[in-house]
C-alpha positions, 0 to 999 in steps of 0.5 A, a space after each residue: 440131029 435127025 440121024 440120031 433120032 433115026 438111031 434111036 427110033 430104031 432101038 426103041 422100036 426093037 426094045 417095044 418088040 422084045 418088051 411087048 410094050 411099043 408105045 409104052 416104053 416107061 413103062 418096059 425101062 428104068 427111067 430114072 437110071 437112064 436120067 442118072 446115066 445121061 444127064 437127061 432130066 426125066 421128063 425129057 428122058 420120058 418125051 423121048 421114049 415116046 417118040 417125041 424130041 427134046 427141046 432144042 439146046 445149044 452146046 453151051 446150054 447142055 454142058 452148063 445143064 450137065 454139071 448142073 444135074 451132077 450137082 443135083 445127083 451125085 453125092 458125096 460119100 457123107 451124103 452131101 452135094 459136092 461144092 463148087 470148090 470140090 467140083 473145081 478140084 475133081 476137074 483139075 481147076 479154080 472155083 472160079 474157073 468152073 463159075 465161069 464155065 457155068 456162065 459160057 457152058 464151054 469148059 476144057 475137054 481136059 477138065 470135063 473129061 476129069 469130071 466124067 472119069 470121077 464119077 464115071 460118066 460115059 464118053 460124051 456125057 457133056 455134050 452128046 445131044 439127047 437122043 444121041 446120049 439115050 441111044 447110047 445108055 439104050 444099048 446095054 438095055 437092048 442086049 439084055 432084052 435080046 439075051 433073054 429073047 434068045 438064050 443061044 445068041 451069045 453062043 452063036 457069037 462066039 461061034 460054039 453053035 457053028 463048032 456043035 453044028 460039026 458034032 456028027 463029024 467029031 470023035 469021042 474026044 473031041 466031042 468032050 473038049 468043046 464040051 469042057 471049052 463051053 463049061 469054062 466059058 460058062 464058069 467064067 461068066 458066071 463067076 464075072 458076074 457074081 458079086 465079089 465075095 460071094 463063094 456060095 456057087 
């Protein structure tokens, strides 16, 4: 457990820098949708972006505390709380299967593993410890804060800058290939990211 509050310092101690915000993180990230995405209720999520810990939990407590918040916040389409029965079906099992689930906290990892694809969840949303969950949903947090920090990181990943680097040595044509390589790579995110249907660009 104390290695995943070391990770997860870390992290938060990175995103404090990037936000300018140490100390103050609810304030610099969306609380409620790192809540959504680990199953961490706010409160805890908030504790933790402070420095603090969650309360201690055994697995059986977390997984029963876990299905639990996917009956508060997931929806179905109509708007309405899923029902036991609908739950036991998404899981591949009987209503009273998943009643005594609630009761032990110790489901399958087959139908847990249902559950999470069904409303995707991430890996080990079920029984990653709390810390360990919040690192996990911090990450994309993280790289985005780093992307805008930093504009050219992404190129010097895929290893673009290292090829610019080489430009006095390069011809005419071979200027213009990474040129036209460096546009279809932009091309090709941009159009990844635009929202289907969307031809206006």
């Amino acid at each position: 457990m104390s290695d995943a509050y070391t990770s997860l310092a870390e992290v938060l101690a990175r995103i404090g820098e990037l936000t300018g915000r140490s100390g103050r993180l609810p304030e610099a990230v969306d609380v409620a949708d790192l809540s959504h995405r680990t199953g961490i209720p706010v409160g805890t999520v908030v504790e933790l972006l402070g420095g603090g810990r969650a309360p201690e939990a055994g697995l059986a407590q977390r997984v029963r505390q876990r299905l639990d918040f996917i009956r508060e916040t997931r929806r179905r389409p109509d708007g309405k709380r899923y029902s036991l029965d609908e739950l036991a079906r998404i899981a591949g099992t009987s209503r009273q299967w998943l009643s005594e689930w609630r009761k032990s906290g110790l489901p399958s990892l087959e139908h847990t593993d249902r559950l999470r694809r069904f409303f995707g969840l991430p890996a080990g949303f079920f029984t990653a410890d709390e810390p360990e969950a919040l690192h996990e949903a911090l990450q994309p947090v993280l790289q985005g804060l780093e992307a805008e920090a930093d504009p050219l990181l992404r190129l010097r990943e895929s290893g673009l800058v290292r090829l610019a680097a080489r430009a006095p040595q390069m011809n005419a044509r071979q200027l213009a290939t990474l040129a036209d390589l460096a546009e279809m790579i932009i091309s090709s995110e941009r159009a990844s990211s635009e929202p289907a249907g969307d031809a206006s660009r």
